[in-house]
mmCIF file of the C-alpha atoms, coordinates in Angstrom:
data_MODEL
# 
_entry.id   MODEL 
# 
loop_
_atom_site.group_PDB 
_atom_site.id 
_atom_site.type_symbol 
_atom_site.label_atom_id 
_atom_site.label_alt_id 
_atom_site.label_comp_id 
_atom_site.label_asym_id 
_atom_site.label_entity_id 
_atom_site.label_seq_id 
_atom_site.pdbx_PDB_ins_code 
_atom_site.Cartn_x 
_atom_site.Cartn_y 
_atom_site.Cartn_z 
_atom_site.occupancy 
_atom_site.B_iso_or_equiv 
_atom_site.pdbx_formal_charge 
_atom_site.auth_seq_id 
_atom_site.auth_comp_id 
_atom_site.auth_asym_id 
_atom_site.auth_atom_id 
_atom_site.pdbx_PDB_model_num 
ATOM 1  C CA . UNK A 1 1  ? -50.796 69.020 -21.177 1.00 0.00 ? 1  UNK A CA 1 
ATOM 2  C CA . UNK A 1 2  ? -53.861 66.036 -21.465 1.00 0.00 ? 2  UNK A CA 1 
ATOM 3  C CA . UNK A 1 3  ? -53.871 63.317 -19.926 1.00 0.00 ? 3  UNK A CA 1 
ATOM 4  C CA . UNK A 1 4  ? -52.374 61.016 -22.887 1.00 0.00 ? 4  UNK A CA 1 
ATOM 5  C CA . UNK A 1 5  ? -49.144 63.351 -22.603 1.00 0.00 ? 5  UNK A CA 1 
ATOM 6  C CA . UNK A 1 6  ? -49.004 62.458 -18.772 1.00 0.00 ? 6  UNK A CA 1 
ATOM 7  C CA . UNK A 1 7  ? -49.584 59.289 -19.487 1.00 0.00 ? 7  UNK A CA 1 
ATOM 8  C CA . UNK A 1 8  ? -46.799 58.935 -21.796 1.00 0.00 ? 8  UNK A CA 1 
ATOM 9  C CA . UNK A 1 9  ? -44.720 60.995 -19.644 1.00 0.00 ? 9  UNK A CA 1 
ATOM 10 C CA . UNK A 1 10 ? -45.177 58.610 -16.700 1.00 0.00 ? 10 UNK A CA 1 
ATOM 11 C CA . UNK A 1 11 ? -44.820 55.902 -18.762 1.00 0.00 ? 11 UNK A CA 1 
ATOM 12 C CA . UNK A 1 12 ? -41.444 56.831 -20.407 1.00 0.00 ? 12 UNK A CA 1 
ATOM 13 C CA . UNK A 1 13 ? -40.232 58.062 -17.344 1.00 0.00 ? 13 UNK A CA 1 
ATOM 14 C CA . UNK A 1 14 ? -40.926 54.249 -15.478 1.00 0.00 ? 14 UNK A CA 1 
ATOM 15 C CA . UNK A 1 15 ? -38.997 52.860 -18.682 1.00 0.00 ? 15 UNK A CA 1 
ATOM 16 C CA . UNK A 1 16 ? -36.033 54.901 -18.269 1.00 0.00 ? 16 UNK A CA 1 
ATOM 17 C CA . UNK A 1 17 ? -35.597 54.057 -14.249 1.00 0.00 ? 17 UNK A CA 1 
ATOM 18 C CA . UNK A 1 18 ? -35.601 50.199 -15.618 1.00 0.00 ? 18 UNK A CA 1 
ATOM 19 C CA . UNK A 1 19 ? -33.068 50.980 -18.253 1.00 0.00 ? 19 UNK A CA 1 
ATOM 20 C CA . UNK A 1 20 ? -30.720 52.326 -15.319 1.00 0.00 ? 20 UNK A CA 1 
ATOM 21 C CA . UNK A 1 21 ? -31.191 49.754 -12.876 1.00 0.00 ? 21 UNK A CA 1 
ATOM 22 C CA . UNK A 1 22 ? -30.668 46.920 -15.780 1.00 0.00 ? 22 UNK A CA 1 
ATOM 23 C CA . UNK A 1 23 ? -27.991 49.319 -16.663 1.00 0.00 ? 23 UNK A CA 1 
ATOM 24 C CA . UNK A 1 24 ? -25.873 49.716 -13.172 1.00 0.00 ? 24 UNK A CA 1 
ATOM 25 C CA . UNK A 1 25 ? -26.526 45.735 -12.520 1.00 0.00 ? 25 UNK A CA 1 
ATOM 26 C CA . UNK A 1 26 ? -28.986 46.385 -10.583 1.00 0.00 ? 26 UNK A CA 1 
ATOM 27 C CA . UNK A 1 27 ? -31.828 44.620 -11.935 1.00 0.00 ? 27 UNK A CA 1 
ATOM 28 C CA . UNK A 1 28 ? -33.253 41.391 -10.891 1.00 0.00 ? 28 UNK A CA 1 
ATOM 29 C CA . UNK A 1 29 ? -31.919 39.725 -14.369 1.00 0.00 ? 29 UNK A CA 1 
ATOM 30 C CA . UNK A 1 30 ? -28.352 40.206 -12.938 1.00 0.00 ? 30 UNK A CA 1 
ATOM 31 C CA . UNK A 1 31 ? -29.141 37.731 -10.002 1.00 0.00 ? 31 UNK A CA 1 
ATOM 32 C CA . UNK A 1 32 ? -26.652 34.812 -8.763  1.00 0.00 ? 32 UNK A CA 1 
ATOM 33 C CA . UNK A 1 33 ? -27.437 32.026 -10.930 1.00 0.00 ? 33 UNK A CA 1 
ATOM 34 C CA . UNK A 1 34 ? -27.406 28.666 -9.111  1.00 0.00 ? 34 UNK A CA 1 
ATOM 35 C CA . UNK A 1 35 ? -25.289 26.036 -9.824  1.00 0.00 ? 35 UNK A CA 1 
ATOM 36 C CA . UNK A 1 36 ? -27.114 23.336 -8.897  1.00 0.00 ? 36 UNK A CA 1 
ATOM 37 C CA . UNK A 1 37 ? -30.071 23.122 -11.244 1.00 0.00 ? 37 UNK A CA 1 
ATOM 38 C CA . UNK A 1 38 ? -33.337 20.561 -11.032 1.00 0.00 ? 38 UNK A CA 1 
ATOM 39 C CA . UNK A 1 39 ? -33.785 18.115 -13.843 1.00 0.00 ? 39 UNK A CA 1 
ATOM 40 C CA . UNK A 1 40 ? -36.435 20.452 -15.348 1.00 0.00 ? 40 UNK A CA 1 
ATOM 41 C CA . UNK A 1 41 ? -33.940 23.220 -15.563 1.00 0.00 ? 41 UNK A CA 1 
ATOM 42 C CA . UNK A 1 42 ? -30.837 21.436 -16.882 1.00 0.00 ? 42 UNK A CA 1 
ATOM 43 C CA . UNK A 1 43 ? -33.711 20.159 -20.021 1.00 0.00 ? 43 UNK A CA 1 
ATOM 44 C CA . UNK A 1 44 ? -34.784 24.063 -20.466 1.00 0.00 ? 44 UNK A CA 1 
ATOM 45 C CA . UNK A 1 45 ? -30.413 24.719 -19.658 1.00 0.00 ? 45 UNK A CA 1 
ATOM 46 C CA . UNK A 1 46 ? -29.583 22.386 -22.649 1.00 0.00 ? 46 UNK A CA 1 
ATOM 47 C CA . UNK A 1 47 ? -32.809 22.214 -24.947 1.00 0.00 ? 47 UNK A CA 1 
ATOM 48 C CA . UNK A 1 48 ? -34.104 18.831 -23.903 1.00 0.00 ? 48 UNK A CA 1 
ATOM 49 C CA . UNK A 1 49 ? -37.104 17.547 -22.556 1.00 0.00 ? 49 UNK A CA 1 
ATOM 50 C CA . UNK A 1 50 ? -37.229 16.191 -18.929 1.00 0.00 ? 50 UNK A CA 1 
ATOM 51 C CA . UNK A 1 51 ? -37.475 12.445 -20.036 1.00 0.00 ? 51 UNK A CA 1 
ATOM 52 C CA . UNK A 1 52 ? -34.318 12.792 -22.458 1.00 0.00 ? 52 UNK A CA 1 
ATOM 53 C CA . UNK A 1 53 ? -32.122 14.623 -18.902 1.00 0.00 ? 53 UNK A CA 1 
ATOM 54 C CA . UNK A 1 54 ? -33.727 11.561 -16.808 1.00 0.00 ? 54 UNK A CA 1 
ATOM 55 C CA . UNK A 1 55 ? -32.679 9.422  -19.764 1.00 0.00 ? 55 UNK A CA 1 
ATOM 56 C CA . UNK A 1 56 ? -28.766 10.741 -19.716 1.00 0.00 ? 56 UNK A CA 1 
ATOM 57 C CA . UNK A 1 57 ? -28.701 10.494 -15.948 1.00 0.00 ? 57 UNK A CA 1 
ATOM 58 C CA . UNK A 1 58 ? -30.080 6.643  -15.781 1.00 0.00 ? 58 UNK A CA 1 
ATOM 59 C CA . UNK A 1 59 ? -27.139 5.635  -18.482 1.00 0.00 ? 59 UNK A CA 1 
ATOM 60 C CA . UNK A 1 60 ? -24.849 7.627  -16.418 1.00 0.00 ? 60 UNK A CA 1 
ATOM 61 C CA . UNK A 1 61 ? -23.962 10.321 -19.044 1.00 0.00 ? 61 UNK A CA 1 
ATOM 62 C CA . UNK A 1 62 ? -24.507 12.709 -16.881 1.00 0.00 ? 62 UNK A CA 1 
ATOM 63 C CA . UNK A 1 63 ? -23.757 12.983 -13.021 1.00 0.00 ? 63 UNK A CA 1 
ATOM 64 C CA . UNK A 1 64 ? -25.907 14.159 -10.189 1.00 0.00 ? 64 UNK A CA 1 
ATOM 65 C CA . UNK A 1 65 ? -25.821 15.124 -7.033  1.00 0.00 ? 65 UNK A CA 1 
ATOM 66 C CA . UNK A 1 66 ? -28.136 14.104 -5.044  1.00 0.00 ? 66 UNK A CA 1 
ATOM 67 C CA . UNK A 1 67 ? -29.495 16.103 -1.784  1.00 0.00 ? 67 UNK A CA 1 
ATOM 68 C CA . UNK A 1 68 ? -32.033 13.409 0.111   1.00 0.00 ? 68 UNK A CA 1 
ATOM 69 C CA . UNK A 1 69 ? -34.179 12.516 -2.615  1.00 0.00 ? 69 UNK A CA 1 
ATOM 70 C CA . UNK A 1 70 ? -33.944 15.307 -4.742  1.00 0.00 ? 70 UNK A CA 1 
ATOM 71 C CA . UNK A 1 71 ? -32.079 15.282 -7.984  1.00 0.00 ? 71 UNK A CA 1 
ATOM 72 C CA . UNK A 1 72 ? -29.849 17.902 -8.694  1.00 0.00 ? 72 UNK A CA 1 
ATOM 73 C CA . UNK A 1 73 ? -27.299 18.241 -11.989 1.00 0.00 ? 73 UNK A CA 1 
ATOM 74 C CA . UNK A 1 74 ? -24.186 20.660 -11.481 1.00 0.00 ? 74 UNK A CA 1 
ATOM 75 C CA . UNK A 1 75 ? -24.198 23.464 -14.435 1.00 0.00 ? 75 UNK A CA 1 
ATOM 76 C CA . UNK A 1 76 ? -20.568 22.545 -14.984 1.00 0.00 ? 76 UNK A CA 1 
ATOM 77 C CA . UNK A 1 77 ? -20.857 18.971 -15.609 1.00 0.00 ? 77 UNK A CA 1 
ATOM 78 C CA . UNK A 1 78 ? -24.004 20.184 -18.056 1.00 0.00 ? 78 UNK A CA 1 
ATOM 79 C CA . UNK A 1 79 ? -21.513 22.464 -19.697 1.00 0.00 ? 79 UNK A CA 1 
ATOM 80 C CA . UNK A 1 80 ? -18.553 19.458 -19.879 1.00 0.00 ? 80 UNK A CA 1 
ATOM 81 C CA . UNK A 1 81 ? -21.111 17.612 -21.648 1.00 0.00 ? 81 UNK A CA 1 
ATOM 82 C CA . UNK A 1 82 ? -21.992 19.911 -24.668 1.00 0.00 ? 82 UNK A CA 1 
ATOM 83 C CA . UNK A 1 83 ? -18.369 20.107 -25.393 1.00 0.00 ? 83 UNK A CA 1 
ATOM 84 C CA . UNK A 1 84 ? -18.090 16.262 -25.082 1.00 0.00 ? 84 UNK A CA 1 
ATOM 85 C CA . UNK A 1 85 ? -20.655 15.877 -27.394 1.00 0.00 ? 85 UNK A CA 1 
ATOM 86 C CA . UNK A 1 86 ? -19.776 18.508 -30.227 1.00 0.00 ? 86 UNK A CA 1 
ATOM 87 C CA . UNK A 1 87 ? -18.360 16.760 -33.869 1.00 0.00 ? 87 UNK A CA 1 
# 
């Protein structure tokens, strides 16, 4: 066996212990999402830029919650607005 076959051997083996974990929901992509998200998130949540999220919030089309000065928007009021804004 040369090294390449190792290699490959290591390598397939390392792929196959991912594949499990993603598998049995143990991977780190099966983490608690939050529900509180910052206004950078809720643009990347919904497709917008930052300005256009800042822009919804200041004409009150979307709510916030506020913790001290932070801004935070709730990812079911995000959700409330796509379907409010579907034709």
């Amino acid at each position: 066996m040369g090294l390449d076959d190792i290699l490959v051997a290591k390598l397939a083996h390392a792929v196959s212990t991912e594949i499990a974990k993603y598998l049995s929901g143990s991977g780190a992509s099966h983490s608690v999402q939050p529900a509180l998200l910052t206004v950078k998130e809720a643009g990347v949540y919904l497709g917008r830029t930052e300005q256009a999220i800042q822009h919804l919030v200041r004409e009150r089309s979307l709510p916030i919650v506020r913790v001290g000065r932070r801004v935070h928007l709730h990812r079911p009021d995000l959700d409330r607005w796509i379907e409010e804004n579907k034709f």
